[in-house]
N, C-alpha and C positions, 0 to 999 in steps of 0.2 A: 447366360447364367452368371450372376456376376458373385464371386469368388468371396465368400463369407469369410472362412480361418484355414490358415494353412498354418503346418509344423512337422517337426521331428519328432517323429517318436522313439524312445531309443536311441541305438545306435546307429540305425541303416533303415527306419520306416519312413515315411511321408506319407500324410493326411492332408488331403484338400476335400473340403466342404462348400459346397456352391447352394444359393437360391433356385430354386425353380419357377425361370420365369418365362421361360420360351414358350411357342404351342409346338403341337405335333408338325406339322408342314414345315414348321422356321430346323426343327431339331432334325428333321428328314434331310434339309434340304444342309446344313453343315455338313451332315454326317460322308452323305455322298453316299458310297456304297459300305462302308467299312462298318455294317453290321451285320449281321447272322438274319439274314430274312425268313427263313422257314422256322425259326424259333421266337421270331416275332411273329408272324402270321397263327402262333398257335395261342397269342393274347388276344383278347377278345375288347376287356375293360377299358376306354379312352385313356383312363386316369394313368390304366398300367401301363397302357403304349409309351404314355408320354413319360413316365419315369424309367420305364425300361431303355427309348432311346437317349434319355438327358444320363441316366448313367454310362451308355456307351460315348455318349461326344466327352464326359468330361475322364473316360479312360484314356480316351484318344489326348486329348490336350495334358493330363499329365506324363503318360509314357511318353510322349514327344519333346518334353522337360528335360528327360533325362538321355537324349539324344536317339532315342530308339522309334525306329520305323513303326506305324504302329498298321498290321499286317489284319488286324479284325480278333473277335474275341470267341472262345468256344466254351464249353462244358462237358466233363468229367462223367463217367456214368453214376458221378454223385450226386452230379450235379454241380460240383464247386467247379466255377468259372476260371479262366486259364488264357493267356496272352498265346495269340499264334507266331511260333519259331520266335521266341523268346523264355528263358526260362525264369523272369524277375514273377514271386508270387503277388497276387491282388486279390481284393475283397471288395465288394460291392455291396453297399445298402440305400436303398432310397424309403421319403416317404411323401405324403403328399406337397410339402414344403422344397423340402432338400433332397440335395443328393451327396452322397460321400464314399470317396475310392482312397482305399488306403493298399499301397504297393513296397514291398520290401526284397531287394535282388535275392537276399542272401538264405531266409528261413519264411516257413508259411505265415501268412496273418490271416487273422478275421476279424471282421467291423462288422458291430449293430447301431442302428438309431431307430429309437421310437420316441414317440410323443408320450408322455407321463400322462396314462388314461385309467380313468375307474375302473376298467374292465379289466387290468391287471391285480386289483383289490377280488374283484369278484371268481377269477381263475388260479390265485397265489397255491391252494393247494394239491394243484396240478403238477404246477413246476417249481415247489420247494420241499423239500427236505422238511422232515419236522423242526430238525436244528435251526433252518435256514424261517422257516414260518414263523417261529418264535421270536427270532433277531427282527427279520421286519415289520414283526408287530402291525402289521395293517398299514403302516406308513406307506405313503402313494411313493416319494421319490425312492424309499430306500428298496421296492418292489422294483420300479423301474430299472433301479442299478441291476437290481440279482438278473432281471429277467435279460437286459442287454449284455451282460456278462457272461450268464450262459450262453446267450445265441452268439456273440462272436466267438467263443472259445469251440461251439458245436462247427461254425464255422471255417474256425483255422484248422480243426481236426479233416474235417472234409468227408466223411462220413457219414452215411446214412443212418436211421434205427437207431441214434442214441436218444435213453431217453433223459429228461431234462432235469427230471425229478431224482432217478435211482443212479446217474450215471455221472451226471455233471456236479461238483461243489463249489461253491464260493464259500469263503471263507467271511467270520464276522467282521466289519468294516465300520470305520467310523464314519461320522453323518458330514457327508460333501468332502470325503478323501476323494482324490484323483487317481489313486490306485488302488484295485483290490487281486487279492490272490483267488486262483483259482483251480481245479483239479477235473481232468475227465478221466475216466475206467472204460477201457473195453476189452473184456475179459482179462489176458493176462500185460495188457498195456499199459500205463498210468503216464499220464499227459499233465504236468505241470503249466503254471502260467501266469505272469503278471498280467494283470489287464488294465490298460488306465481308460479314465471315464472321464469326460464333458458334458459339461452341459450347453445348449444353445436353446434358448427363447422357448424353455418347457420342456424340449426335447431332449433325451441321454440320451449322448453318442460312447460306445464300447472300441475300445483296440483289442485284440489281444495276440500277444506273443510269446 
């Protein structure tokens, strides 16, 4: 997988962004054992195998960056993924292209990438706010921003049943900012958050902290 953008985010995050180019046998055969097999055995999709394990080799290769053994990965009955006998937080998003793991010792993160697709024109009044429906105006990239913003910030929250629409805000943004503000509610909670956004080859990739 050869290693697209790496950076600092913040104070304490780091973002690496890899190509997907392995197959599934090449990605099995790095990995060795240091993956979760009965949570892979429960994917069926080629496609999803093979991003499912190209996110795990390149967890492995960045926690071993930072000098930490890296012990295999689990999941939360949230679902949100979690390093074993390590307490540094990670996020994971892959898509048919990329994969991207974003790790911060000190406070949770979440990362989205998606590909900037019409079908986010066709869904916007599902997952925006009238406020939020009005700002992006039908625009494909500025859809793109709200929709990665909200999934990594539902993300770094780590909770189940929020919904994206009544729960989550982003705030108005101007066009190709790297950063937008963000808010989640769950009942009497309120979850602040910078989020910064890139772009790569079509694709909006989301931080958020």
């Amino acid at each position: 997988m050869p290693l697209v953008h790496s950076e600092r985010i913040g104070e304490t995050c780091t973002l690496l962004l890899w190509k997907l180019t392995e197959t599934e046998s090449e990605l099995r055969e790095n990995l060795g054992g240091g993956f979760n097999a009965e949570e892979l055995n429960n994917i069926s999709h080629p496609q999803k195998i093979r991003e499912w394990l190209a996110s795990r080799m390149l967890i492995k290769t960045l926690v071993e960056q930072f000098g930490i053994a890296y012990a295999g990965l689990h999941k939360d009955q949230h679902g949100k993924a979690f390093l074993v006998n390590n307490d540094s937080h990670i996020s994971i998003t892959h898509t048919f292209e990329y994969v991207a793991v974003a790790i911060n010792p000190v406070a949770a993160v979440g990362i989205d990438m998606e590909k900037s697709d019409p079908k986010l024109q066709r869904t916007a009044n599902k997952y925006l706010s009238v406020s939020e429906f009005e700002h992006a105006d039908n625009e494909l990239s500025r859809l793109s921003v709200y929709w990665c913003a909200k999934e990594a910030l539902y993300k770094m929250y780590g909770k189940k049943k929020i919904s994206f629409k009544e729960s989550i805000f982003i705030f108005p943004f101007p066009a190709e900012n790297e950063m937008v503000s963000g808010k989640l509610t769950d009942e009497d909670l309120i979850l602040d958050s910078n989020i910064h956004v890139r772009w790569f080859d079509g694709h909006c990739l989301a931080i958020a902290l």
